[in-house]
DRENPA-3360 file (N, C-alpha, C; in nm, 2 decimals, always signed):
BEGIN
1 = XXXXXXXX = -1.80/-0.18/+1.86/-1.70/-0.21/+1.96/-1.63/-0.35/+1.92 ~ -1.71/-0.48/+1.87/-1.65/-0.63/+1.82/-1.58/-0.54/+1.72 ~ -1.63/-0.55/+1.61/-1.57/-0.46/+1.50/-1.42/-0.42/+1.53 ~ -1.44/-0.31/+1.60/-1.30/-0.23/+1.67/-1.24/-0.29/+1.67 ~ -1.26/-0.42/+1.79/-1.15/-0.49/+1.90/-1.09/-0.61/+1.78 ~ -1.15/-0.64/+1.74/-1.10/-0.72/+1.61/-1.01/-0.68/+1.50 ~ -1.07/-0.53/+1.44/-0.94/-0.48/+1.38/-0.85/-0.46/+1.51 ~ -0.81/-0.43/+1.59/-0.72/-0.41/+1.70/-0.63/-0.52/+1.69;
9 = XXXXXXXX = -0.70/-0.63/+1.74/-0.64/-0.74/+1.74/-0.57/-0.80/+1.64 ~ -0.61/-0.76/+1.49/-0.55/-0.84/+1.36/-0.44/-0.73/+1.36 ~ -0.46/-0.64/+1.37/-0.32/-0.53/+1.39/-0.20/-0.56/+1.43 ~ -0.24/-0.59/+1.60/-0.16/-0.66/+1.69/-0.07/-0.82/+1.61 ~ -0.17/-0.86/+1.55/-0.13/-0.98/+1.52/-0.01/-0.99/+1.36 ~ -0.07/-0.91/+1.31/+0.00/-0.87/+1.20/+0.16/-0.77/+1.21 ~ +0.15/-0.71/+1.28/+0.27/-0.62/+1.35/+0.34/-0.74/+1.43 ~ +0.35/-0.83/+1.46/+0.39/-0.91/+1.58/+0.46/-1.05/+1.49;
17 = XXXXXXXX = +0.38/-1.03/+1.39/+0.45/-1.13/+1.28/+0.35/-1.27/+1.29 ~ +0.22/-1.27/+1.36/+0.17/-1.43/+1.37/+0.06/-1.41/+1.28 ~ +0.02/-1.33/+1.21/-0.10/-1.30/+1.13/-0.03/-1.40/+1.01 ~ -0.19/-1.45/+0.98/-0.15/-1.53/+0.85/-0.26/-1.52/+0.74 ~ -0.22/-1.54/+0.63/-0.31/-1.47/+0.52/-0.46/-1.56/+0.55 ~ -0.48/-1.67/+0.61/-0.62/-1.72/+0.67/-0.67/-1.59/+0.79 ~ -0.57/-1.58/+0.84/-0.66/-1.48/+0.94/-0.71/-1.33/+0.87 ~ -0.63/-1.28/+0.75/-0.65/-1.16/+0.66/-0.75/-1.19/+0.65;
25 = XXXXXXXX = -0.79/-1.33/+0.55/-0.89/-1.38/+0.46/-1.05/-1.36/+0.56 ~ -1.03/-1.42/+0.68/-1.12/-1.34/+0.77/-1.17/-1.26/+0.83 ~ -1.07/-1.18/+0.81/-1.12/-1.02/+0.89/-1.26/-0.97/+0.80 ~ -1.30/-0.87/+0.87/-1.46/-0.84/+0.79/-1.43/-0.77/+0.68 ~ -1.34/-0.66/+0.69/-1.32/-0.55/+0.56/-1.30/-0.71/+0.47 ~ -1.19/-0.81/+0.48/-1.12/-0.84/+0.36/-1.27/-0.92/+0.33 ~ -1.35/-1.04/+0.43/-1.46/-1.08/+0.37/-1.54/-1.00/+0.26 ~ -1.60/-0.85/+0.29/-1.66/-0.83/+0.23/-1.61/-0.75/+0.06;
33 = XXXXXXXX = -1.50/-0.75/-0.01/-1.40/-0.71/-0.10/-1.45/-0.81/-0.22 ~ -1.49/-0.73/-0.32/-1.49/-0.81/-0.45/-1.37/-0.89/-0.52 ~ -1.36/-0.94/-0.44/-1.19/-1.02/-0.51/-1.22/-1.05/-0.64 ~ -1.32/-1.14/-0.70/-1.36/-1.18/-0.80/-1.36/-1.07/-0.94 ~ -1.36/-0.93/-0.93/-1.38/-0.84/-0.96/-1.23/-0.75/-0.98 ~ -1.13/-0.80/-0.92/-0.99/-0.72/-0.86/-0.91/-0.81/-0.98 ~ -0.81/-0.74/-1.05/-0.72/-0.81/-1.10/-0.62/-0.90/-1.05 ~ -0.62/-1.05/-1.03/-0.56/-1.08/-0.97/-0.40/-1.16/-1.05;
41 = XXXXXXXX = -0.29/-1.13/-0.99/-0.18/-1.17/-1.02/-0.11/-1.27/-0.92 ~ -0.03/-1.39/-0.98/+0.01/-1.43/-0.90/-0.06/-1.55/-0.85 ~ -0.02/-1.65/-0.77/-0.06/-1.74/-0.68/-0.04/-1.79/-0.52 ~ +0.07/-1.69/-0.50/+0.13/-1.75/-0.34/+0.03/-1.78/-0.24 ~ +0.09/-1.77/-0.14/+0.00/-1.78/-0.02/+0.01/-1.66/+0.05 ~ +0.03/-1.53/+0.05/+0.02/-1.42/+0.12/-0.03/-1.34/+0.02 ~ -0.16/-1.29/+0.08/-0.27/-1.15/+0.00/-0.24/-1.08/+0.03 ~ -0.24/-0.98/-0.11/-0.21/-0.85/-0.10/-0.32/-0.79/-0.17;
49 = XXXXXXXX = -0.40/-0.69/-0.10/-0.49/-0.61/-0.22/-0.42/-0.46/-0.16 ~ -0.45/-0.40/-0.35/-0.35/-0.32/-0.41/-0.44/-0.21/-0.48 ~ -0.42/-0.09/-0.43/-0.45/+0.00/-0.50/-0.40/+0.06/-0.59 ~ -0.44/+0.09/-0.69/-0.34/+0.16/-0.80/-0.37/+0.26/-0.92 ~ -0.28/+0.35/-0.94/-0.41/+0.44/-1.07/-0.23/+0.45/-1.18 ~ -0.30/+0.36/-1.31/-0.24/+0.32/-1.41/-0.15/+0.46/-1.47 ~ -0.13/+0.55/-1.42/-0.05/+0.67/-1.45/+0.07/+0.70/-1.32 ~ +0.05/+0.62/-1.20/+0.10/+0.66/-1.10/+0.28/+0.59/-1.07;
57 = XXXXXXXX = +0.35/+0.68/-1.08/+0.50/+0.64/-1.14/+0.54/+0.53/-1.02 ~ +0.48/+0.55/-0.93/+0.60/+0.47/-0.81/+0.45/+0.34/-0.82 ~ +0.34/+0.31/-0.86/+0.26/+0.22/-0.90/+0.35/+0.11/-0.97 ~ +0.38/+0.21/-1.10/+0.41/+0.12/-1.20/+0.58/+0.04/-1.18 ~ +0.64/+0.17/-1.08/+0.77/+0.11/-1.05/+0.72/-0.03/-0.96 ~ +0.64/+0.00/-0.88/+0.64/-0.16/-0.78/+0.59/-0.27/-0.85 ~ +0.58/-0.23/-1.02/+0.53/-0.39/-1.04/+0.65/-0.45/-1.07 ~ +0.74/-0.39/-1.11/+0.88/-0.45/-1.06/+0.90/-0.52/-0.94;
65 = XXXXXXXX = +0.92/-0.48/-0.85/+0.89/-0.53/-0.69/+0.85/-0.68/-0.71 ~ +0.67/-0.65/-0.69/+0.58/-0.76/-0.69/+0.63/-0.88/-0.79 ~ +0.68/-0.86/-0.90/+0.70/-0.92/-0.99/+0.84/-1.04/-0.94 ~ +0.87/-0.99/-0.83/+1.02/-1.08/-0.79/+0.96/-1.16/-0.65 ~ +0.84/-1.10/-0.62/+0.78/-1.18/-0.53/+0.71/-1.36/-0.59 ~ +0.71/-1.42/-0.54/+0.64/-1.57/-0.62/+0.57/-1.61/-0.48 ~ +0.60/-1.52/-0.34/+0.50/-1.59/-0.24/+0.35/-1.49/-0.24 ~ +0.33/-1.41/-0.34/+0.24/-1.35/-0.31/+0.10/-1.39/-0.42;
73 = XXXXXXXX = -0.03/-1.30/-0.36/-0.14/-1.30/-0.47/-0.22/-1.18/-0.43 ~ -0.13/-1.09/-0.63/-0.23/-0.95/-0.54/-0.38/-0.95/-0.62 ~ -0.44/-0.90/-0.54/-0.60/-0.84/-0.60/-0.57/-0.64/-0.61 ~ -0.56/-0.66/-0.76/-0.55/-0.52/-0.74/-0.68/-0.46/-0.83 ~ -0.71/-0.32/-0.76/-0.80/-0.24/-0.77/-0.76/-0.11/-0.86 ~ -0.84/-0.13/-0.93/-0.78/+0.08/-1.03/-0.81/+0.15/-0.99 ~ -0.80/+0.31/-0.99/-0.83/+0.41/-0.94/-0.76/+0.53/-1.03 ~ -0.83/+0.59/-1.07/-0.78/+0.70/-1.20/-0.80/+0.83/-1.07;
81 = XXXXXXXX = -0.67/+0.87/-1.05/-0.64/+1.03/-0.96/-0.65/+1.15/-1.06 ~ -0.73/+1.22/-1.01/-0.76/+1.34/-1.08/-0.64/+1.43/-1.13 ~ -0.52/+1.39/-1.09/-0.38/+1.49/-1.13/-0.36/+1.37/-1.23 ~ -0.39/+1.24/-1.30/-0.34/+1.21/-1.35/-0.46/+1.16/-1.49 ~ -0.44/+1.27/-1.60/-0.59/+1.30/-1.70/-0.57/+1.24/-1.75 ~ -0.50/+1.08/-1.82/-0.47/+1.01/-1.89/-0.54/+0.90/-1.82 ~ -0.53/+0.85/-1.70/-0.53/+0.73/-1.65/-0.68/+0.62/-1.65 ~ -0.76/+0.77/-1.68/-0.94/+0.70/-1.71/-0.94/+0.64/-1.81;
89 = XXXXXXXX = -0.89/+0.70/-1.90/-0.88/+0.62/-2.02/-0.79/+0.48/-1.99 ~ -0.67/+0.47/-2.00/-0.57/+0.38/-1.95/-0.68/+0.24/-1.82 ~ -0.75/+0.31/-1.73/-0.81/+0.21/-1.66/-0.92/+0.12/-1.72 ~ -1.01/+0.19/-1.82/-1.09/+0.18/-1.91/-1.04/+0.06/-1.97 ~ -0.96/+0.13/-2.06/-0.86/-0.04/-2.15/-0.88/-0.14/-2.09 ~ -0.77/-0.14/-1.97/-0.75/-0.26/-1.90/-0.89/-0.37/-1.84 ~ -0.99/-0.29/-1.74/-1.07/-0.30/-1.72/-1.16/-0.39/-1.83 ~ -1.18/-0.30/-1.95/-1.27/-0.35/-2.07/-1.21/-0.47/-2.18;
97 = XXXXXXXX = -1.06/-0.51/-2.11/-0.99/-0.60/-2.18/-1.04/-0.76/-2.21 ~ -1.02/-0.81/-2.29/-1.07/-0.99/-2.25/-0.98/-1.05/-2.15 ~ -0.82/-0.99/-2.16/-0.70/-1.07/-2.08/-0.66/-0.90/-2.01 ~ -0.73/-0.91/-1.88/-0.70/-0.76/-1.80/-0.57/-0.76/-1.77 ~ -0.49/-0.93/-1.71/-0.36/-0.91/-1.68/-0.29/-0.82/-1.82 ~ -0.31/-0.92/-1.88/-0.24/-0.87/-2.01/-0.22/-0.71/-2.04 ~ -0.34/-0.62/-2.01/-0.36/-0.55/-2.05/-0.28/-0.43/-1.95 ~ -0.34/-0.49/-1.83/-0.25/-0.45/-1.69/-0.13/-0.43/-1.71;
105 = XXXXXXXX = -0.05/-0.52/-1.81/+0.12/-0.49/-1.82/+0.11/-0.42/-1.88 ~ +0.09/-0.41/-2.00/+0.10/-0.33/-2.15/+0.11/-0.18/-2.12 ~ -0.03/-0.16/-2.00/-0.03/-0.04/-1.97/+0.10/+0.00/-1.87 ~ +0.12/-0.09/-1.75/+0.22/-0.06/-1.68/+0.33/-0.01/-1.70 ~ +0.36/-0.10/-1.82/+0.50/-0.10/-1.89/+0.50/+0.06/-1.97 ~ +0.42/+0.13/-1.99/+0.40/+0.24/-2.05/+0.39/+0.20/-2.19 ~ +0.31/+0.07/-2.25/+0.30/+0.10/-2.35/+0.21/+0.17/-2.47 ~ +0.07/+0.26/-2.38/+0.03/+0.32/-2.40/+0.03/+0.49/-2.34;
113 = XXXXXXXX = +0.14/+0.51/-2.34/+0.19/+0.67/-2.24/+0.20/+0.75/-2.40 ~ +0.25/+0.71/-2.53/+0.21/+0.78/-2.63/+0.19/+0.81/-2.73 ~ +0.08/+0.68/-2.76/-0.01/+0.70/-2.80/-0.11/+0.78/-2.86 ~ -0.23/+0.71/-2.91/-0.33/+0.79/-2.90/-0.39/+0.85/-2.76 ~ -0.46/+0.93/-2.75/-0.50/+0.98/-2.68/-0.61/+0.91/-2.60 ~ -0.55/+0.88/-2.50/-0.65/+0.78/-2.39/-0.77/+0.86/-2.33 ~ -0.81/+0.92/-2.30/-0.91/+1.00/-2.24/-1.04/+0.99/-2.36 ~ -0.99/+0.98/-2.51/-1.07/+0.99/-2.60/-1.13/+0.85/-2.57;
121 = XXXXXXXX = -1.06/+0.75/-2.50/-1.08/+0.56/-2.53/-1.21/+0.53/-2.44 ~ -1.27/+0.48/-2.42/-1.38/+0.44/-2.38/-1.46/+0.31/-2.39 ~ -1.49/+0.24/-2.30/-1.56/+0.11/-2.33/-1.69/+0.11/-2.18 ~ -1.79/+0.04/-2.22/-1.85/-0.02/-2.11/-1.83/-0.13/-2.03 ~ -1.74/-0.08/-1.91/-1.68/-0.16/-1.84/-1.78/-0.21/-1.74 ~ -1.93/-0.20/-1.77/-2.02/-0.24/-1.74/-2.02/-0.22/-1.56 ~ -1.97/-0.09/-1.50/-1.99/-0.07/-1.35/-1.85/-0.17/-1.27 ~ -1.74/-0.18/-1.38/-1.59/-0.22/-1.27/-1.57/-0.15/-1.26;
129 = XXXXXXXX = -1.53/+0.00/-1.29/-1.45/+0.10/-1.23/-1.53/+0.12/-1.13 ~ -1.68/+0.16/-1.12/-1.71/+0.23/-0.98/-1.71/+0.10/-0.86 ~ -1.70/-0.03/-0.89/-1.64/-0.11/-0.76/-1.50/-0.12/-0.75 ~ -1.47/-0.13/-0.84/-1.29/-0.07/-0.80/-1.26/+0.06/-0.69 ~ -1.32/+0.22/-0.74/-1.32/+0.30/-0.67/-1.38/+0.27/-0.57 ~ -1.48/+0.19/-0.52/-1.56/+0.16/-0.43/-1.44/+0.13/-0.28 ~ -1.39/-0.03/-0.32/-1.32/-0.03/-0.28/-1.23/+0.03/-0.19 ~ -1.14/+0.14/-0.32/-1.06/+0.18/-0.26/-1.11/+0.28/-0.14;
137 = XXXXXXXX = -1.22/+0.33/-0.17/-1.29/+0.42/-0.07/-1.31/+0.32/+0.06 ~ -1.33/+0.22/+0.02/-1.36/+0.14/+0.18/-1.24/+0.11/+0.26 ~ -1.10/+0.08/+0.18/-0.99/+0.06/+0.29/-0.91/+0.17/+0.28 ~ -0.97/+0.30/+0.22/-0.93/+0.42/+0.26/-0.81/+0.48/+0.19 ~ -0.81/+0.41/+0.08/-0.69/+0.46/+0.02/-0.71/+0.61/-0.04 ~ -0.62/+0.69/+0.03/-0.57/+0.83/-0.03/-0.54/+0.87/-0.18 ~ -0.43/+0.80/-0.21/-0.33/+0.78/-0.30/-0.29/+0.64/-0.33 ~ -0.20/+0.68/-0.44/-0.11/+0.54/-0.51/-0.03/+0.49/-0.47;
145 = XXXXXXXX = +0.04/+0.41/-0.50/-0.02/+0.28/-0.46/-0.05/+0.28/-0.27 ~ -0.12/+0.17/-0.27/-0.15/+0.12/-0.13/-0.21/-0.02/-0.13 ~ -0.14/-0.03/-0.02/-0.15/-0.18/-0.02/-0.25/-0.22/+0.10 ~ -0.24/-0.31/+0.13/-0.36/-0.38/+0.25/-0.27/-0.53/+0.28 ~ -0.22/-0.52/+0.35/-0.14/-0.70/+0.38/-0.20/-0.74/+0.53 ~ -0.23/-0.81/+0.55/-0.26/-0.89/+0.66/-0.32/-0.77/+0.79 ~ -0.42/-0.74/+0.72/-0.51/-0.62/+0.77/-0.43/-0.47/+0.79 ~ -0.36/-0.47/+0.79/-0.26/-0.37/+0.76/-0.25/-0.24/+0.66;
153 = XXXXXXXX = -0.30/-0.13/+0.63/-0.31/-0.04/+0.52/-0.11/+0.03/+0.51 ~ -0.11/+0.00/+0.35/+0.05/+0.04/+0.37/+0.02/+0.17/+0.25 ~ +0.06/+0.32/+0.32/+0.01/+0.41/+0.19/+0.16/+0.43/+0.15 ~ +0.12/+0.40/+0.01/+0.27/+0.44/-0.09/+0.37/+0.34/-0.09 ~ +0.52/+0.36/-0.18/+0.55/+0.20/-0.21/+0.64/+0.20/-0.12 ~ +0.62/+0.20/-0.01/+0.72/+0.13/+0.10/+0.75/-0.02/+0.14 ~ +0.88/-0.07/+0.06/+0.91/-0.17/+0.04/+0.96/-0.25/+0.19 ~ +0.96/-0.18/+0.22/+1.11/-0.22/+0.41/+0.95/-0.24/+0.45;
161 = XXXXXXXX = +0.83/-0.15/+0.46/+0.73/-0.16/+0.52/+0.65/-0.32/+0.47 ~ +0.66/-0.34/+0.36/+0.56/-0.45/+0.30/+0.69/-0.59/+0.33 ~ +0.79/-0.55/+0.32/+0.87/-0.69/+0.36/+0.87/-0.73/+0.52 ~ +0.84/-0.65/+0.64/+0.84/-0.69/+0.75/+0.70/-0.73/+0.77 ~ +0.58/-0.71/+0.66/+0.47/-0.82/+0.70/+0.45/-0.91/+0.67 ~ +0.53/-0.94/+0.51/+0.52/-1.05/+0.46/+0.67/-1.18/+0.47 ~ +0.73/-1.11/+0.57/+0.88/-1.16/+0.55/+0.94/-1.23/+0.41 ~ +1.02/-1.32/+0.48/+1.05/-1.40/+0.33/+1.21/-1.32/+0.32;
169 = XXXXXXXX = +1.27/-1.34/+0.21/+1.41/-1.26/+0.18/+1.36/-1.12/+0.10 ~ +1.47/-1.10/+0.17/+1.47/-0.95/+0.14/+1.48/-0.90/-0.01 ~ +1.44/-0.81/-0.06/+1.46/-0.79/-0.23/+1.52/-0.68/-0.23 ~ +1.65/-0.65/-0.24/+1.70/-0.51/-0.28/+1.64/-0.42/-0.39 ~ +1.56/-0.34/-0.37/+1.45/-0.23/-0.48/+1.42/-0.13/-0.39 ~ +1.42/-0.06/-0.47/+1.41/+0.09/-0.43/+1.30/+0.14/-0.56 ~ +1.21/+0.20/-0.50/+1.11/+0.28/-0.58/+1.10/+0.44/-0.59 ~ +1.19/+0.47/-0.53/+1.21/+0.63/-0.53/+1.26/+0.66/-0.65;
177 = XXXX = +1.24/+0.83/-0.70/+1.27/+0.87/-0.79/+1.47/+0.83/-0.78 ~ +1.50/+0.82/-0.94/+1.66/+0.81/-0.91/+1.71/+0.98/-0.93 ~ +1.85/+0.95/-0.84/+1.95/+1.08/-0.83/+1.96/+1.14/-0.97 ~ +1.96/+1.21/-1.07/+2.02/+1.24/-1.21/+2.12/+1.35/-1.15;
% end
């Protein structure tokens, strides 16, 4: 019932615009989250933890997005989707990298889409992927991307949605497929 009325209340508070990334940083889900463990980008003052599976097109389009952001710091999490048979391998890399950011873009950017064959790739990521997925199982993520902003679950890249929690100026981006 605390539990409940608490997430209730950061909801409230978050929707209403007074939530602040101290009060995120306190809520129980975000206390108990391996941040230490999450790829972290960025330095601002508003958390963002981010789910993501390194094959997922509107993923990779929002690191465009994020990347025009400077008030943010995401903790993101991997997640290889079963419709996407490349991405174990692809999370693997990054994961088993010495410089994960680094490795994080390389992949994002598609610089491994054709390549060798990533599924063959493999390293001992010594038990990060299964807290990664862990994770994402705990704030319930479905699908790619999803966000978590000021206790708030946002599924998929809804940009109008993630700018009215975090305000700030508006960034003209669109993540949808384009018209051809």
């Amino acid at each position: 019932m605390t539990r409940d009325l608490v997430l209730i209340v950061a909801l409230c508070l978050a929707l209403t615009g007074f939530a602040t990334p101290a009060t995120a940083a306190e809520l129980p889900w975000f206390a108990g989250l391996p941040l230490d463990q999450a790829i972290r980008i960025g330095s601002g003052p508003e958390v963002v933890v981010e789910v993501s599976d390194p094959d997922c097109r509107f993923s990779r389009r929002m690191v465009r997005y994020w990347d025009q952001r400077q008030d943010v710091t995401r903790f993101i999490f991997l997640v290889a989707l079963k419709n996407h048979p490349e991405a174990a391998g692809k999370l693997s890399f990054i994961l088993c990298a010495r410089d994960r950011v680094a490795a994080y873009r390389e992949v994002y950017a598609g610089g491994l889409d054709f390549g060798e064959k990533m599924s063959e790739r493999r390293c001992d990521d010594r038990g990060l992927a299964r807290v990664h997925r862990e994770v994402a199982d705990k704030i319930g993520a479905g699908g790619t991307p999803t966000y978590v902003i000021k206790g708030v679950r946002i599924d998929g890249a809804k940009v109008g949605d993630i700018e009215r929690l975090l305000g700030g100026a508006k960034i003209p981006f669109s993540a949808a497929d384009p018209d051809w």
